[in-house]
N, C-alpha and C positions, 0 to 999 in steps of 0.2 A: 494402533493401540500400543500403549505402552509393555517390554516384554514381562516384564514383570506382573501385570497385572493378569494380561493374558496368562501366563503359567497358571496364577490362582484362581484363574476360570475353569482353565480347562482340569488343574485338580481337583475340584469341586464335583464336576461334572457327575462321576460316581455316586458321590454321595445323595445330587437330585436325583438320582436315577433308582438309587437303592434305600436309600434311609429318610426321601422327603424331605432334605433339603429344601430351601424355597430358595429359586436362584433369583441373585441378584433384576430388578427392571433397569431398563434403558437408560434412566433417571440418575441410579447408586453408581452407574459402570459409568456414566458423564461426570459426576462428582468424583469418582476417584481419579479420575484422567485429571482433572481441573485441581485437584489435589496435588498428587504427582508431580504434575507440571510447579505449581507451587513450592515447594518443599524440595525440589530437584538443586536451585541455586544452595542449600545449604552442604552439598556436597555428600552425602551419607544419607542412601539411601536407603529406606524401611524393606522389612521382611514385609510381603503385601499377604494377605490372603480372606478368602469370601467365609463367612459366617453362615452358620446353619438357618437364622432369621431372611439371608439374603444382602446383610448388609456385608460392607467392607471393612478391613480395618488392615491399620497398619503401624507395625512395631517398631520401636530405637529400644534400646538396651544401652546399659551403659555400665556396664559391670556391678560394681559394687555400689556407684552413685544411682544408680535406679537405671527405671525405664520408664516410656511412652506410648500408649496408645491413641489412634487418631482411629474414628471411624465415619465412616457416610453412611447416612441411610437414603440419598438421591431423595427425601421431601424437604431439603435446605435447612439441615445440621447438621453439623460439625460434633460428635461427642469423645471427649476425651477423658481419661482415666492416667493418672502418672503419681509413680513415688519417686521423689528427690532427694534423694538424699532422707532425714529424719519425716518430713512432709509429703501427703499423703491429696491428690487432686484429683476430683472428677466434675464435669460439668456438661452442660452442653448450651450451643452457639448458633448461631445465625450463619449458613455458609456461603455465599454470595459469590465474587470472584477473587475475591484475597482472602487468605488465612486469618480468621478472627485472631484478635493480640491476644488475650488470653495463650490460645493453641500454639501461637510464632513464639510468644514470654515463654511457653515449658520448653518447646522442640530447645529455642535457645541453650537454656539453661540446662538441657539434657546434654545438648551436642559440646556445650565448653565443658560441662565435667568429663570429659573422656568417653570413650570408647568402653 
């Protein structure tokens, strides 16, 4: 498992334990791996971490030019949330074994406007 993803599990873990959390199924924790793996050739890698619902999600920033959200919910979507610059995107996708274009079009256009 990838380390990053693993940290966001095992910080989690607390919270299913004390506040009802619903942790991530088998299903969310294979789609973020299949993500990861994804998204890894773009060289900048996301802040990864598990959401209170169970899903995944994972963050780019980009200072001043926005950010990016990508999440898995492990039932075969992809949802994403990103401001670019003045424009404003959310949607959600079909996640299969490649990055829906939509998802690949913002990460893009996040990762050329800078850091």
């Amino acid at each position: 498992m990838h380390d990053q993803l693993t940290a966001a599990l095992q910080d989690a873990e607390p919270f299913v334990a004390t506040r009802g959390w619903t942790p991530p199924p088998q299903t969310t924790i294979a789609a973020a791996e299949r993500l990861l793996a994804l998204v890894a050739r773009h060289g900048r890698q996301p802040a990864v971490q598990v959401d209170p619902e169970g899903t995944i999600s994972f963050d780019w920033e980009a200072g001043h030019h926005g950010w990016l959200t990508l999440t898995v919910d492990g039932q075969g979507q992809l949802t994403h949330g990103a401001v670019l610059g003045e424009d404003e995107f959310a949607q959600s996708e079909a996640f299969g074994d490649e990055l829906p274009d939509w998802a690949a079009t913002l990460l893009q256009r996040l990762l050329d406007a800078g850091h």
